[in-house]
ROTORPA-145482 format. One record per residue: x, y, z negated of N, C-alpha, C, CB in turn; residue in three letters. Coordinates in steps of 0.02 Angstrom, whole numbers, plus 50000, padded with zeros to 5 digits. Each point is the difference from the previous one (the first is absolute). Last residue first. Glycine has a CB too. Layout:
residues N
XYZXYZXYZXYZALA/...
END
This chain:
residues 368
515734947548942500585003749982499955003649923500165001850135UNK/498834973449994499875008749985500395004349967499084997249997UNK/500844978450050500455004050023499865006049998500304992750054UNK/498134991249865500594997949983500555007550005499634985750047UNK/498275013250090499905002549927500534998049965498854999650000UNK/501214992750217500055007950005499985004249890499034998650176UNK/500804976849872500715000650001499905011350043500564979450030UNK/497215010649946500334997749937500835002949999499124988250000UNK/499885012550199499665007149978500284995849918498585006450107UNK/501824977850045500425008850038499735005449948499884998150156UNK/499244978249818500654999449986500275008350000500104986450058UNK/497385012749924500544998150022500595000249978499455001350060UNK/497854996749851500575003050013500274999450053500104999549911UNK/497274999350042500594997750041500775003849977499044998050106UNK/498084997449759500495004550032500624995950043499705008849896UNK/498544980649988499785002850030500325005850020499254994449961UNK/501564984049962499805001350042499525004450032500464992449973UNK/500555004649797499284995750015499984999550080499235005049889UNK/502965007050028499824991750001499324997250009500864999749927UNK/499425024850091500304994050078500014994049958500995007450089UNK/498115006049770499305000250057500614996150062498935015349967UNK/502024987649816499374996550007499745000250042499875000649928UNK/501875014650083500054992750007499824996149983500485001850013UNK/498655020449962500114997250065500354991250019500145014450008UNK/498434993949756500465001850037500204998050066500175001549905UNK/498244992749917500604999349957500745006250059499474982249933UNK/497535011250036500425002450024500635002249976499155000850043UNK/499184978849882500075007849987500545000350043499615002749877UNK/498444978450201500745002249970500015005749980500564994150064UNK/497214988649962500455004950002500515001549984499375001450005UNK/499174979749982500534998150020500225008250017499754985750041UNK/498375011949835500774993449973500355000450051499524989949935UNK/498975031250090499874993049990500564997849976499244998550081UNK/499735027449991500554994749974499634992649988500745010349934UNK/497835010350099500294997050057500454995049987499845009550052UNK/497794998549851500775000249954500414994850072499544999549816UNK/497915013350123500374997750051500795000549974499045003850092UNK/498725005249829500504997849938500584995350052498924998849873UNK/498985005750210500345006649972500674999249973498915003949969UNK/499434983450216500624999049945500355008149995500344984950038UNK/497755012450114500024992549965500364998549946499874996650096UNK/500565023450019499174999349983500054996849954499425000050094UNK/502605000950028499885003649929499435000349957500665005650049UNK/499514982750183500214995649951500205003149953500234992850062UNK/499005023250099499504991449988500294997049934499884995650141UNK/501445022449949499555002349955499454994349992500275012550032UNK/501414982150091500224999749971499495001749922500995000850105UNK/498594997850117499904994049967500385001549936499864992050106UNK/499945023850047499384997449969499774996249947500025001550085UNK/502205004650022499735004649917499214998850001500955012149998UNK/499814979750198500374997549952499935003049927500694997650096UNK/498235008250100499704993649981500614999349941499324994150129UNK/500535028550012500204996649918499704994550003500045009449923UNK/499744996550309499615004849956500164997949928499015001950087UNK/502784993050062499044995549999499505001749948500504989150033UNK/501795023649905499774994550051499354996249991501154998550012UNK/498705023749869500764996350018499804994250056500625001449864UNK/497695014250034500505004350037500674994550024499605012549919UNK/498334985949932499844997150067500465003650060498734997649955UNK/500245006249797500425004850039499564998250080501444999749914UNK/498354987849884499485003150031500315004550057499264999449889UNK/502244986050025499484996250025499355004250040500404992049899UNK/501165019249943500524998750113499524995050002501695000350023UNK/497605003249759500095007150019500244999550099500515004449838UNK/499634978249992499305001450045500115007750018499074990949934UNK/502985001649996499854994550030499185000250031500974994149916UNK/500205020149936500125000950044499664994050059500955007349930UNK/498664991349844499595007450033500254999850053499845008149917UNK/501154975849979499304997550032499645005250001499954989249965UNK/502325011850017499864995450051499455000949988500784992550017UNK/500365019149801499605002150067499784997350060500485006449964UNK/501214988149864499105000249952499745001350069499975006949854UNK/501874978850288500155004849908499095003149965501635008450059UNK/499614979550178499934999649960499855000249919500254999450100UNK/500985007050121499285003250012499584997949940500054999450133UNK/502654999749910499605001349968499335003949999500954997249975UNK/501084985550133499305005350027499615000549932499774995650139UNK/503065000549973499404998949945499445003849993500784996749946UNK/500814995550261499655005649953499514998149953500175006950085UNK/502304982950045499354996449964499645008550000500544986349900UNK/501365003150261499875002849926499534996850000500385010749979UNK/501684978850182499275002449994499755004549926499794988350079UNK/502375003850118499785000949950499295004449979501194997350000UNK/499844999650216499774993349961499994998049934500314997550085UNK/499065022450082500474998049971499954993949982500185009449975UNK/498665001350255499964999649923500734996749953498604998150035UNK/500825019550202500214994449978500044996749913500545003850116UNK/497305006450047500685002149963500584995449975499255007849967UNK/498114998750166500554996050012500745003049961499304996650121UNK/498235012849794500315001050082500704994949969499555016350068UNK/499024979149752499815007750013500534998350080499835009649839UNK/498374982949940500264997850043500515006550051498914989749979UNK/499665010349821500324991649994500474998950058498894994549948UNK/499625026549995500614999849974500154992449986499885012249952UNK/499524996050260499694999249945500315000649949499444994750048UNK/501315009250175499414998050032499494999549922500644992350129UNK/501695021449913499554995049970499525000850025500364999049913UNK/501975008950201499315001849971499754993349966499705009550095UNK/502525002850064499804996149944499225001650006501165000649921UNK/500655009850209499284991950035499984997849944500234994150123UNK/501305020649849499525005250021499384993550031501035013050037UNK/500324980049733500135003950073499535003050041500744993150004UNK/500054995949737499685003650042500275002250058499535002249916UNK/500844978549888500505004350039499695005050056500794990149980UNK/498044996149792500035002750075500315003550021499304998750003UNK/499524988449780500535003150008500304998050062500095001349886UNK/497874987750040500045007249969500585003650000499274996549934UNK/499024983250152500705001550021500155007249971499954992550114UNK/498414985349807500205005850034500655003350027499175000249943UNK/498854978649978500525001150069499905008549979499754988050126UNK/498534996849788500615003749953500485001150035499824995449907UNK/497445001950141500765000050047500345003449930499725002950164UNK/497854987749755500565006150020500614995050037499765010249879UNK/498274973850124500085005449941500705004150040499504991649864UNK/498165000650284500784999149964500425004249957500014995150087UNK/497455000150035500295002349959500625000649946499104999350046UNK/499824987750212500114998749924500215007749971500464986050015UNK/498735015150230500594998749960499734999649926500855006250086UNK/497374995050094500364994549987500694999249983499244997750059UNK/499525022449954499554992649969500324995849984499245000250056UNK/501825016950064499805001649940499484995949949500325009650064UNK/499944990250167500874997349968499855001649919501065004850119UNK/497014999850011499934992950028500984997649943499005002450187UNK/500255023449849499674995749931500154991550027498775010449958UNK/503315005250073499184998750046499724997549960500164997750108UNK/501935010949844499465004449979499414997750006500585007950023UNK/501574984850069500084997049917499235004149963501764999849987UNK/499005003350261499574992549985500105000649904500474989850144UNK/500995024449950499285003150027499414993849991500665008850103UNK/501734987749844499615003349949499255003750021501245001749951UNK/500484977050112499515003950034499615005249988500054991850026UNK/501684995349877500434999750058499235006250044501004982749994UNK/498565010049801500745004049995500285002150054500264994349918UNK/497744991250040499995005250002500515006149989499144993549986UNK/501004981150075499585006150060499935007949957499014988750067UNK/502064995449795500185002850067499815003950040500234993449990UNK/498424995849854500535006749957500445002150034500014996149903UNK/498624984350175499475008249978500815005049987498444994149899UNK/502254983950104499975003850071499405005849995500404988250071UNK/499894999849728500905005550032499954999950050500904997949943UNK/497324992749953500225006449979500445002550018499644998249935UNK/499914981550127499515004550029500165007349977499124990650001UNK/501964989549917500275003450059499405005450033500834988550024UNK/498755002649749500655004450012500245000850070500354996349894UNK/497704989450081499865008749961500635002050004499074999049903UNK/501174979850119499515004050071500075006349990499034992650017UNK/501864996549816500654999450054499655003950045500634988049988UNK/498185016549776500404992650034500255002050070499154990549943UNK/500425025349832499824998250073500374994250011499805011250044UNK/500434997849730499624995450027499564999950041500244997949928UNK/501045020249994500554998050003499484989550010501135014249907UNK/497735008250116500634999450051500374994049982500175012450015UNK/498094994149818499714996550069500614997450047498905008650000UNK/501285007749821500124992949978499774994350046499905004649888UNK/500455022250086499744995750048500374993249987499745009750086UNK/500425006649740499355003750037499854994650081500455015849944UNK/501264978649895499635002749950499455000050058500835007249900UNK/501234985350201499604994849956499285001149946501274996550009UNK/499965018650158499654993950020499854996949969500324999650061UNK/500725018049853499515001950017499514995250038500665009749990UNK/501604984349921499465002649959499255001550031501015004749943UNK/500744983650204499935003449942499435000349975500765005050029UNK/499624993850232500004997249936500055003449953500334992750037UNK/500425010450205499605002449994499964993849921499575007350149UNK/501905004450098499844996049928499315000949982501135001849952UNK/500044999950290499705000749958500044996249940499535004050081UNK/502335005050120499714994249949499355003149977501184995049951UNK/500265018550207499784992649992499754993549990500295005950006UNK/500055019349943500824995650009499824993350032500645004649884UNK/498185009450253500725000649962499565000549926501065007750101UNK/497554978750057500315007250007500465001349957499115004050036UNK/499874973450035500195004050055500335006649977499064994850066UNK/500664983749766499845005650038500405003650047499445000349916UNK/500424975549889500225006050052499705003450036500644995550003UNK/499064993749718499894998150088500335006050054498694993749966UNK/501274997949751500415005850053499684995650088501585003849895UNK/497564995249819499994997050056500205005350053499154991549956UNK/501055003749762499825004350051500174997650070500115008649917UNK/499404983749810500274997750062499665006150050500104985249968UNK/501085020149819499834996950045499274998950001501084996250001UNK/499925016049825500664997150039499934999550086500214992449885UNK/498335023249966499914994150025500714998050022498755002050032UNK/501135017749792499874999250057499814994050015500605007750017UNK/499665013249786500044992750007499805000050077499674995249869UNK/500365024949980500784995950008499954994450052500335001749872UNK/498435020850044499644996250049500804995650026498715010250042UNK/501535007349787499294996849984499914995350036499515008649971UNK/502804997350047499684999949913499404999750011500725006949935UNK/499834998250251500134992849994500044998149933500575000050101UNK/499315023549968499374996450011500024992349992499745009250075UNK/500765013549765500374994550069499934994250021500655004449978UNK/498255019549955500294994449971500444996750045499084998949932UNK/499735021350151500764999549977500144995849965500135008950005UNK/497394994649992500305003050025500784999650009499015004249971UNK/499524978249890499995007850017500495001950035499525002549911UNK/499174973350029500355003850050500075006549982499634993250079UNK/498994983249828500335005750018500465001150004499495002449978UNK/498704975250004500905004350060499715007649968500274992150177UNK/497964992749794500375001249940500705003450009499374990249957UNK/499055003550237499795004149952500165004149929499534993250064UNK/501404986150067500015007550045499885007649942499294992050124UNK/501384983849772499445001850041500225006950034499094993749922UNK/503084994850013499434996549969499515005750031500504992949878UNK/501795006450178499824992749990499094999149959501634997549982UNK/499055021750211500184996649955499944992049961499945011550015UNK/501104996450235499175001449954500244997649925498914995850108UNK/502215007150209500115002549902499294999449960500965010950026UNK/499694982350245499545001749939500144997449937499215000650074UNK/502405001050178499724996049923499695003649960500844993749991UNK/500015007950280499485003349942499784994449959499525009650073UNK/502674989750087499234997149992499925005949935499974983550040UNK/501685021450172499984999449919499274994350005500585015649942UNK/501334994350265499344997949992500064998049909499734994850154UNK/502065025950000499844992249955499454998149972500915000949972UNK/500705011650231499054999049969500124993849965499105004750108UNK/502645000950041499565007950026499434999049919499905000150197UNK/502984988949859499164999149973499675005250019500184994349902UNK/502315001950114499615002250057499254997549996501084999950067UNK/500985002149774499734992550036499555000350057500044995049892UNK/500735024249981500544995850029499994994950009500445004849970UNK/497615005049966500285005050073500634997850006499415011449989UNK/499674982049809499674996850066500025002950042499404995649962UNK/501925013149858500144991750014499344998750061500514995149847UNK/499095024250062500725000050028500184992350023500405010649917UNK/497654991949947500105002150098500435000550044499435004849978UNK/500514989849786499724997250039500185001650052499324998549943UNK/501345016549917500544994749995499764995250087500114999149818UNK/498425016750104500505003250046500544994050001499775013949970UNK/498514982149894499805000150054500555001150046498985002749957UNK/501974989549820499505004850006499694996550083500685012749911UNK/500234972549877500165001350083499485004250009500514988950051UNK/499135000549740500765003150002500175002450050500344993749940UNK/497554995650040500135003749929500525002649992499474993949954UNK/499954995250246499925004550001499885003849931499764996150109UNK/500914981049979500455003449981499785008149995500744990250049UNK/498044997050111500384998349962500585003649981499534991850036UNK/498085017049985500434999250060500544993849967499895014650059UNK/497475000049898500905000049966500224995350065499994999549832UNK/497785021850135500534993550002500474997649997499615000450026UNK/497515007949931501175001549961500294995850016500065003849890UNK/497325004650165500374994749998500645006149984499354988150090UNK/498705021949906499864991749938500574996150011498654997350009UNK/500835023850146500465002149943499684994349935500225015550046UNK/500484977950210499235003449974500445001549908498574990250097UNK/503195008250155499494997049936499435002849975500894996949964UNK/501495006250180499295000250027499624994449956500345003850130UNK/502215006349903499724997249968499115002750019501274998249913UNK/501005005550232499415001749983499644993549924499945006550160UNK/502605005249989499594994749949499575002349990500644995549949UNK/500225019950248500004997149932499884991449987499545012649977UNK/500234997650238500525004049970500314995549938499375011850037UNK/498074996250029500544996850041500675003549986499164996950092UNK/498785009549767500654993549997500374996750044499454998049933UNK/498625021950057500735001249951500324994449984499565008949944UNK/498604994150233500465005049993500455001349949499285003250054UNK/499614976049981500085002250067500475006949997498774994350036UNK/500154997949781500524996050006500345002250073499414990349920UNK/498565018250010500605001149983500914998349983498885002749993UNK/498734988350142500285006150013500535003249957498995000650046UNK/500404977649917500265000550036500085007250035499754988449989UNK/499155009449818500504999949984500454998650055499564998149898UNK/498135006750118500345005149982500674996149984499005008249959UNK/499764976250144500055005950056500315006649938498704995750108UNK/500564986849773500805000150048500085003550031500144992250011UNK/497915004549851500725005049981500514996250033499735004749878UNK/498224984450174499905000949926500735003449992499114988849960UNK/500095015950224500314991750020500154998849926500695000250135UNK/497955019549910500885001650007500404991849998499945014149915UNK/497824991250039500005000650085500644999850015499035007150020UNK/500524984949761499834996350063500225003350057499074995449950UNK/500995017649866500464995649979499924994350059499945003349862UNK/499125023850161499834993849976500584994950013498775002950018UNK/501465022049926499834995450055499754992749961500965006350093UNK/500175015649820499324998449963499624995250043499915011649944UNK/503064994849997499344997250064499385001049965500624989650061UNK/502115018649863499334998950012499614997950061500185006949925UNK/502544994149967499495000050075499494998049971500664997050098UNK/501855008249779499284996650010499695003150045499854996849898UNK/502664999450031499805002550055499224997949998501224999550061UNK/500714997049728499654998650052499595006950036499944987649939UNK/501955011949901499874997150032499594997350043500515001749942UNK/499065012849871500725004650046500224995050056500645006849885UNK/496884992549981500814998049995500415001850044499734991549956UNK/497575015349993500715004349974500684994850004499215008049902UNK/498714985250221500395006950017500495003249960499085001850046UNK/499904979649867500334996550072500705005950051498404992950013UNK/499725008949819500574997149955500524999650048499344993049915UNK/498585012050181500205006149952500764997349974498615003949953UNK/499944980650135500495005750075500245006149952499074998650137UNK/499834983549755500504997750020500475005250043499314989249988UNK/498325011649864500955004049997500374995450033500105005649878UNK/497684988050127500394997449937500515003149999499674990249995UNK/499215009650226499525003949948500154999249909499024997450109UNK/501875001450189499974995949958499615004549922501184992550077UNK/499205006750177499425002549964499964996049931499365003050114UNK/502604991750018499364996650024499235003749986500774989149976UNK/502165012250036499624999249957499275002250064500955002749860UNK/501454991250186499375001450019499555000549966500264996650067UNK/502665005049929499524997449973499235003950015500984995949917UNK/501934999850076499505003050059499244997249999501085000650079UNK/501715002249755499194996750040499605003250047499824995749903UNK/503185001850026499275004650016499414996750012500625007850051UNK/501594982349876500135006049990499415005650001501054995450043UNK/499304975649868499675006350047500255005750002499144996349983UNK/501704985649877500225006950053499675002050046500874997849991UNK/498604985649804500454998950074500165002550049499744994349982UNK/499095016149828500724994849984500214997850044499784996549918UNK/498515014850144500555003849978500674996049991499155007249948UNK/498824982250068500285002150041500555006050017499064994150004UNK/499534998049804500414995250004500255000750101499284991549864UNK/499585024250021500545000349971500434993150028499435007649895UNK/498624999450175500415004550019500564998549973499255007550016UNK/498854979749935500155000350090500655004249996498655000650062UNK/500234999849710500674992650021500205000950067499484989749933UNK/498915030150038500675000249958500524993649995499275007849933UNK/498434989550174500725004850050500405001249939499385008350109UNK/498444981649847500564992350020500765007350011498894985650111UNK/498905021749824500204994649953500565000450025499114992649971UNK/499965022650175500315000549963500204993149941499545012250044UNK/499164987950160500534991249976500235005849946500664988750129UNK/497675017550051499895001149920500454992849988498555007349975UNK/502174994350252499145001349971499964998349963499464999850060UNK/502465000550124499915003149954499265000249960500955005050060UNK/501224982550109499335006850004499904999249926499194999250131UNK/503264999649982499544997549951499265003850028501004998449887UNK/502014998850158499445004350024499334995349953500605004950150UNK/502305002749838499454994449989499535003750031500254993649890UNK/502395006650157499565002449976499294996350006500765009350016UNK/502364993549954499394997150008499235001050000500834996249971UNK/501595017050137499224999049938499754992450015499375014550007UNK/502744997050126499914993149955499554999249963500894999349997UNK/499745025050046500074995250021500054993049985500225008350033UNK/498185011749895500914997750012499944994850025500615004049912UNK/497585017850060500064994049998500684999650004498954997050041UNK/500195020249819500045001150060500094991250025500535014649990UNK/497694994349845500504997449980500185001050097499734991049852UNK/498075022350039500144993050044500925000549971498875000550145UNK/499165013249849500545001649923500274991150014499125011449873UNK/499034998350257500255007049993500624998349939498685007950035UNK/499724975850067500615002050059500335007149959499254995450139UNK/498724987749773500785002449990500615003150022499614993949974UNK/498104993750118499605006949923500735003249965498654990849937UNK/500364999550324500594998949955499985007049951500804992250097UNK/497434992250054499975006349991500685000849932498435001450050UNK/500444982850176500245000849932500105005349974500384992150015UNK/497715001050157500695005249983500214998849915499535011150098UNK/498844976450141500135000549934500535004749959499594989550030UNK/498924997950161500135008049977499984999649946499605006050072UNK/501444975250078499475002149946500105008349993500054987449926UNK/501115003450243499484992250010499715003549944500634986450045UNK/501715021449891499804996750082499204996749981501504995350053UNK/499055022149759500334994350004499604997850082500274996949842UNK/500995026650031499364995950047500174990950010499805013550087UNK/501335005849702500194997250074499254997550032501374995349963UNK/499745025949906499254995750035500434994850017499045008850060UNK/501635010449793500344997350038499404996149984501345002550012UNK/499275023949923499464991649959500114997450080498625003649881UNK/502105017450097500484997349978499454994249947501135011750018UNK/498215005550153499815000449957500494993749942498805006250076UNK/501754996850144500035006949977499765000349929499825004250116UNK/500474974249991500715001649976499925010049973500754988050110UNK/497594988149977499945005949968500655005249981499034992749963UNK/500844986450209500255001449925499715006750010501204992749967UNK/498444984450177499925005950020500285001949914498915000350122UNK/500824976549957499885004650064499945006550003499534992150026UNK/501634981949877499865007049971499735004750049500894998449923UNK/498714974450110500445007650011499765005149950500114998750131UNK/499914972249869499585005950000500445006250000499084993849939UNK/
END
C-alpha cells in the first residue's frame, strides 16, 4: 500500500491507504526522534489494549526496538493518549472500519510501505512478545546482524498462548505487571505443522486454544482431515472463492493459524497478505516463538464484545465461540495436568517448538 500524499504545510502527515478511503492520520510528527541508521523498527495496530502497552513497550525496548509505528483503532481506554505521550513511537489514527481495512493490514502494510523498507521490521499485535533463541541475552540488532550475514530475509515463529494456571476470571492483571508472572503456562503440545503455498510455508495450528474451545478438530478421522485441507487450500490459493457462501459452508471451522512471521528484512516488493502470511522471503532456519498474551481478566468482555462487533475474520466466528463457551463456563480454567510453566527459550527449542542453530549458538559464544 502507497503513501499518496503528506499534509507537510499544516505539519500533520496523512498517509492514504490504496483501494480504501481511508487516512491515517499521524498524531506525533511535531517532537519525532531523527532516524539512524540500522533501526530496528516495530509496527502494531491498536484497540483499547492500554492494559497490555506498558509490557508491549517495554519488553520491546529491551530488545531494541528503536521506533514504533503504531495504528490505533478508535481506541476508547487511553490507549492513543498514552501512546501519544512516548518519545518513541509514531501513532496513526483511524476511525475506519477494522474489516474494510483487511482487519488492519491494509493500514500496517501502508506504513510499512513508507517507513520500513530498508529496515528490520517487527510486525505484531500488541498481546504478542517475542523471543528468539537466546533472546534473554542477544539483542535484535545482534539478531539481524547475524541474519544478514547469513543472508536470511524473515524469521517464521509459532504463537504460543500464555494463561493462567487457574480460572480466567480470578487472573488479575494491572497495567505494567509482568505479564508471565500472571499468564505463565502453555501447552507443550501436540501441534500439527502441515505445508503451504505461502511464505513461511508451514501452517500450524494446536494448543491450547484447540484443545479448550475446539475439541472437535483433534477427532476428525482421515476423510474429514483430507477434505479439510483441500477446502483450506482452495481457499488460500483462491481468496476470491474463500467468501462464497457454497466455500463457506463447506469449510469446517478450524482452530487459529499459529504460523507467524514477525521479523522482516523489508523491501520495496514486500507486503503481507495477513498477519500469518506475507510475500516470498527467504526464511531462516531458525525459528521463535510469540508469546500471546490475549489471555488474562478481560478475555470474556473482550471476547463478546469482537463477537458482537463482527469486525475480525469471518465475521468473528472465533470470539463467537469463544464468548459461547464463556456463557457455558464462567469459571473457565484453561490449564490442565499436562501444562508447562514457561522457563525460557531453551525450553521452547528442547520441546521442539522453537529451532536453534549450530551458526547462531557459536555467533552467541563469540560475541565480543
Amino acid at each position: 500500500m502507497r503513501a499518496l500524499f503528506r499534509d507537510t504545510e499544516r505539519r500533520l502527515r496523512k498517509l492514504q491507504v490504496s483501494n480504501h478511503c481511508h487516512v491515517l492520520v499521524d498524531r506525533t510528527i511535531d517532537r519525532r526522534p531523527p532516524a539512524a541508521p540500522g533501526e530496528v523498527r516495530a509496527f502494531a495496530r491498536c484497540r483499547d489494549e492500554r492494559l497490555r502497552l506498558p509490557a508491549f513497550l517495554e519488553h520491546y525496548r529491551g530488545l531494541g526496538v528503536d521506533r514504533f509505528f503504531i495504528v490505533d483503532n478508535d481506541s476508547s481506554d487511553g490507549s492513543a493518549e498514552y501512546l501519544a505521550a512516548q518519545p518513541d513511537v509514531h501513532l496513526y489514527a483511524t476511525r475506519n472500519r477494522y474489516s474494510e481495512a483487511g482487519r488492519g493490514v491494509a493500514w500496517v502494510n501502508a506504513l510499512l510501505t513508507e517507513f520500513g523498507v530498508g529496515s528490520w521490521c517487527v510486525t505484531v499485535d500488541i498481546d504478542e512478545l517475542l523471543v528468539y533463541p537466546g533472546s534473554e541475552h542477544e539483542s535484535l540488532h545482534r539478531f539481524t546482524e547475524y541474519l544478514d550475514r547469513v543472508g536470511s530475509e524473515a524469521l517464521a515463529c509459532v504463537l504460543l498462548d500464555l494463561y493462567p494456571s487457574g480460572s480466567l476470571k480470578e487472573c488479575h492483571y494491572d497495567a505494567g505487571d509482568n505479564l508471565l508472572a500472571t499468564a505463565s503456562y502453555f501447552d507443550p503440545g501436540p501441534y500439527d505443522m502441515s505445508p503451504a503455498d505461502l511464505c513461511p510455508g508451514v501452517v500450524i495450528r494446536g494448543g491450547m486454544r484447540e484443545r479448550v474451545f475446539y475439541p472437535e478438530f483433534r477427532t476428525r478421522g482421515l476423510g474429514a482431515r483430507i477434505c479439510d485441507a483441500l477446502l483450506e487450500g482452495v481457499a488460500h490459493r483462491a481468496p476470491l472463492l474463500r467468501e462464497t457462501p457454497w466455500l463457506r459452508a463447506q469449510r469446517r471451522r478450524n482452530p487459529p493459524c499459529l504460523t507467524k512471521v514477525p521479523l522482516v528484512r523489508w523491501n520495496e516488493t514486500s507486503t503481507r497478505f495477513n498477519m500469518h502470511w506475507i510475500s516470498s522471503k527467504i526464511v531462516a532456519p531458525e525459528t521463535g516463538a510469540l508469546l500471546h498474551f490475549k489471555f488474562l481478566h478481560d478475555f470474556h468482555d473482550r471476547a463478546t464484545q469482537e463477537a458482537e462487533r463482527g469486525e475480525r475474520y469471518d465475521g468473528a466466528s472465533e470470539y463467537q465461540r469463544y464468548a459461547d463457551r464463556l456463557r457455558k463456563d464462567p469459571d473457565l480454567t484453561l490449564s490442565n495436568e499436562e501444562s508447562v510453566c514457561f522457563a525460557g527459550t531453551r525450553q521452547l527449542v528442547d520441546l521442539g517448538l522453537m529451532k536453534d542453530s549450530q551458526a547462531w549458538a557459536a555467533s552467541r559464544v563469540q560475541r565480543p
